[in-house]
N, C-alpha and C positions, 0 to 999 in steps of 0.2 A: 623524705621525698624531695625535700628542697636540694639536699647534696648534690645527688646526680644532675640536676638541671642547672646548679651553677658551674659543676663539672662541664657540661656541652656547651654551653655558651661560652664557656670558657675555651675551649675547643673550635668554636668555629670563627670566634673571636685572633686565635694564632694564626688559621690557617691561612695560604698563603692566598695574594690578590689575583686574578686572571691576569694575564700579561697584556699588558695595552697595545691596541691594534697601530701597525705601522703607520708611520704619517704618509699621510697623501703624497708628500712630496717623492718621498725615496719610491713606493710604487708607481708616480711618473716616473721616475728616471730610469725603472730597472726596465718597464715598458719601452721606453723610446730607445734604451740599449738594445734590447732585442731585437727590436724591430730594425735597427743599423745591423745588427747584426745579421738580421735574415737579409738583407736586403744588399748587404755585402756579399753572402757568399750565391746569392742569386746571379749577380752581377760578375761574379770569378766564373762561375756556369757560363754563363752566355760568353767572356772575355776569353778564357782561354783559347776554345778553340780558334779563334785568330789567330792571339799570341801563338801557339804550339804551329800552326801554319803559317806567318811571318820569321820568326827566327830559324824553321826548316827549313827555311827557302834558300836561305845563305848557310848552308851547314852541309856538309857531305855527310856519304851514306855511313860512314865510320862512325862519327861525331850522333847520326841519328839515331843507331843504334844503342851506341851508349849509353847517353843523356839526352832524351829529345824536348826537356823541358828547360834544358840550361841556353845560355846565348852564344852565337855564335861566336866563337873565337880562334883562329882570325875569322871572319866571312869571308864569304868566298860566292861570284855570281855565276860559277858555275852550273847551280842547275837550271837557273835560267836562258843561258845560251844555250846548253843542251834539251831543253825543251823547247825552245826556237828550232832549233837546228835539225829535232825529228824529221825522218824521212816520211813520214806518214803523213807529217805537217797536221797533227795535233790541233793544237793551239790556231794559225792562222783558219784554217778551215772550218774549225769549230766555234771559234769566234764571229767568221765571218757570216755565218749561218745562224748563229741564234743572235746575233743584231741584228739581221735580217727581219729574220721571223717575227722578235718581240718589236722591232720598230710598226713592221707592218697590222700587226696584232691590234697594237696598240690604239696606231691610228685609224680602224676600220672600229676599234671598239667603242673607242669615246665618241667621234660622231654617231652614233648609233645608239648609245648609251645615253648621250644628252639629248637628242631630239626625241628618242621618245619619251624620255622622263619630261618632255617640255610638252609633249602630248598629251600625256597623263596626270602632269600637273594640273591640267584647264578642264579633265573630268571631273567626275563628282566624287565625291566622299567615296562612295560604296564602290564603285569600276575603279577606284585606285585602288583598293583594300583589296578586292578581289586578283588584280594580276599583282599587286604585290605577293599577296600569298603565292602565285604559283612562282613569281622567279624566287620566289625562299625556299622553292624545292633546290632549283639551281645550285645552292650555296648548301644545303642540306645534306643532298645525294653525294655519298664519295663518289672523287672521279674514275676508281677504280668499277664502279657496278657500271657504271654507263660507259666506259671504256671499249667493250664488244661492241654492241650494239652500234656506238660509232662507227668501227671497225667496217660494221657491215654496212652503214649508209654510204661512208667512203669508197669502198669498196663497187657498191652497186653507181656509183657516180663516176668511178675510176680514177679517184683521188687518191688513194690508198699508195702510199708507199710516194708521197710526194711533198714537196714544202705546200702548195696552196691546199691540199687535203691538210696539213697541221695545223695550218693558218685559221681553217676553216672550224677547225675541230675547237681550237683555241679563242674564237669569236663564238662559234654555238656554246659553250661549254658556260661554268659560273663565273668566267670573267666579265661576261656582257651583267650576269644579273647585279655583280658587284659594283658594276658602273652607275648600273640601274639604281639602285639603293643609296649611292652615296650621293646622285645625282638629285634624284627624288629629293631628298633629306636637305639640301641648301637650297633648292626653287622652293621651298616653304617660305623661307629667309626674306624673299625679293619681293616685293612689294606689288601687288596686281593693279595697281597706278599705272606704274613705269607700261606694264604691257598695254594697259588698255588705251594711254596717252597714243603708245606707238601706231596704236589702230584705229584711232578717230584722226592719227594725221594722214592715213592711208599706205602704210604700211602694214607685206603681209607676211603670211606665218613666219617664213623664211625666211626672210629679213629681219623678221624682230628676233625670229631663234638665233642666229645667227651674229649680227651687229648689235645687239642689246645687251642677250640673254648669255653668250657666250663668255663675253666678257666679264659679267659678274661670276663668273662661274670658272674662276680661273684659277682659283686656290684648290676648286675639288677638281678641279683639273689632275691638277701636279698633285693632289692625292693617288686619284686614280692611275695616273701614268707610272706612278710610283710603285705604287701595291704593284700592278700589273707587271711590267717591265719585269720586278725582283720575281713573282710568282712563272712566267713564262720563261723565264733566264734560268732560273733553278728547278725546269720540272723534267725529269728524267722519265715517267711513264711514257708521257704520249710519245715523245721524241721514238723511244723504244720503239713502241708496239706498234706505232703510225709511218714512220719510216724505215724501221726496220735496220738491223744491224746491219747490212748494206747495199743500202740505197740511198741512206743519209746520215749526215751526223752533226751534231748541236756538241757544244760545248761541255754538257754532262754525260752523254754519251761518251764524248770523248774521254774524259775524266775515268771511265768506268773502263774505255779498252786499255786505259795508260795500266791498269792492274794486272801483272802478270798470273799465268795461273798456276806458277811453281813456286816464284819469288818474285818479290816486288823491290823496282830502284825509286825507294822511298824521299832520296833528294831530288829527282827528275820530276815524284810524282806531286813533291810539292811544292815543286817551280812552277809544275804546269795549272795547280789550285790557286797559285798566287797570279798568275798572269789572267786567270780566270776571274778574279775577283777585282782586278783595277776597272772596267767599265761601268760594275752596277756602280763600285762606290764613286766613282766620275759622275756622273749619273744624279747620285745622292744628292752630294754635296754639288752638283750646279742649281739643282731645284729645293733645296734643304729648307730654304725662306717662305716659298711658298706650299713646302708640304708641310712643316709647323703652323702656317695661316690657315690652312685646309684643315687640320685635325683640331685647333683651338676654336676656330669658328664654327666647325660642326658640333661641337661638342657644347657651346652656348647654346647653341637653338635648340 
């Protein structure tokens, strides 16, 4: 009896040890490679389509066919003057209609945006919670389901197929509730001091909304002018269906008739994306400082 029992311990005595669990260390590192690594090719996602519309802007239709991802050699600003030079006038036309639009947009939305969130800020807990909930339909509802039904208010007002009907459609729409939300969300911020000082020296609403309340609110400002401006610059539905393929035309619209419907002149079509994209980012980068202020200080409170 004793034999076989110093047999197994002898046996389990050989066998071999579990393999020791990796050091901490190396499972940080292989973590934080990956994570560089997802975050690189997320970043090639978002980057190319630029790149591939900058380097075809100076490349003929030859060159685009062949290798549309290689760089121009020579360049050539050809398809830029020739998308200038459209007889349809493309680009001037379409340009000058959606700066239009989103300037106008913009500035009917933010006033409109701030003063009732200055309204709503001096309610009470529950009537804020309450209409916030409903402009959270605003931002909920695609704009596609309430797209008709616009149609037909336009239409019954006889705005239909005009700029101040887009305008209008563009103010009623989720950009007012966007304004709404981001406005709301920094008058948390501002101190009910500063207002109530402004009104025991006998200043009233308008004056303190306005001369006060504005100015601290100048970083969700250039938030909102921002979102807004890039989302009314880039929306191709309303322009569509609200002015109609012709009775108006926006910038992406325009984009959309540059597409032939047999074959497409792929260097003209993207001269004309590039001349389309120098205002948002002028635009950007004039306001860059205060849209990083606006999104870091929202995001403190």
């Amino acid at each position: 009896m004793s034999a076989p029992t110093s047999s197994t311990s002898q046996r389990r005595s050989t066998a071999p040890a579990p393999p020791a669990p990796a050091p901490r260390g190396n499972r940080r590192v292989w973590a934080a490679g990956s994570h560089l690594a997802a975050a690189g090719l997320l970043t090639l996602a978002f980057v190319s389509p630029i790149y591939l519309t900058i380097v075809n802007a100076f490349k003929t239709q030859n060159q685009i066919i062949g290798n549309p991802a290689a760089l121009p050699a020579p360049p050539t600003t050809h398809d830029l003057t020739d998308a200038l030079s459209r007889p349809d006038r493309i680009i001037q036309i379409g340009l000058t209609n959606s700066a239009v639009t989103v300037v106008v947009s913009v500035l009917l939305v933010i006033p409109l945006g701030a003063a009732f969130s200055f309204w709503l800020a001096r309610r009470s807990a529950r009537l804020r919670r309450l209409v916030l909930a409903v402009f959270a339909a605003g931002l909920m509802i695609p704009p596609a389901v309430i797209l008709l039904p616009t149609i037909r208010i336009l239409t019954y007002m006889r705005l239909d197929h005009t700029y101040p009907g887009l305008i209008l459609a563009n103010v009623g729409g989720g950009y007012l509730s966007f304004a709404v939300f981001v406005y709301s969300g920094f008058l948390r911020s501002i101190p009910g001091e500063i207002v109530e000082a402004a009104t025991m020296d006998g200043a009233g609403s308008m004056r303190i909304w306005w001369k006060i309340v504005m100015p601290l609110l100048r970083p969700a400002t250039a938030t909102v002018a921002i979102f807004l401006s890039l989302w009314i610059w880039n929306d191709f539905m309303n322009p569509q269906f609200i002015l109609g393929p012709l009775k108006g035309q926006t910038i992406t619209t325009g984009l959309y008739l540059s597409l032939g419907q047999y074959s497409t002149n792929y260097a003209q079509l993207f001269g004309v994306m590039l001349l389309a994209a120098v205002i948002p980012v002028a635009g950007y980068l004039a306001l860059q400082k205060q849209f990083i202020a606006g999104l870091t200080t929202g995001a403190s409170k």
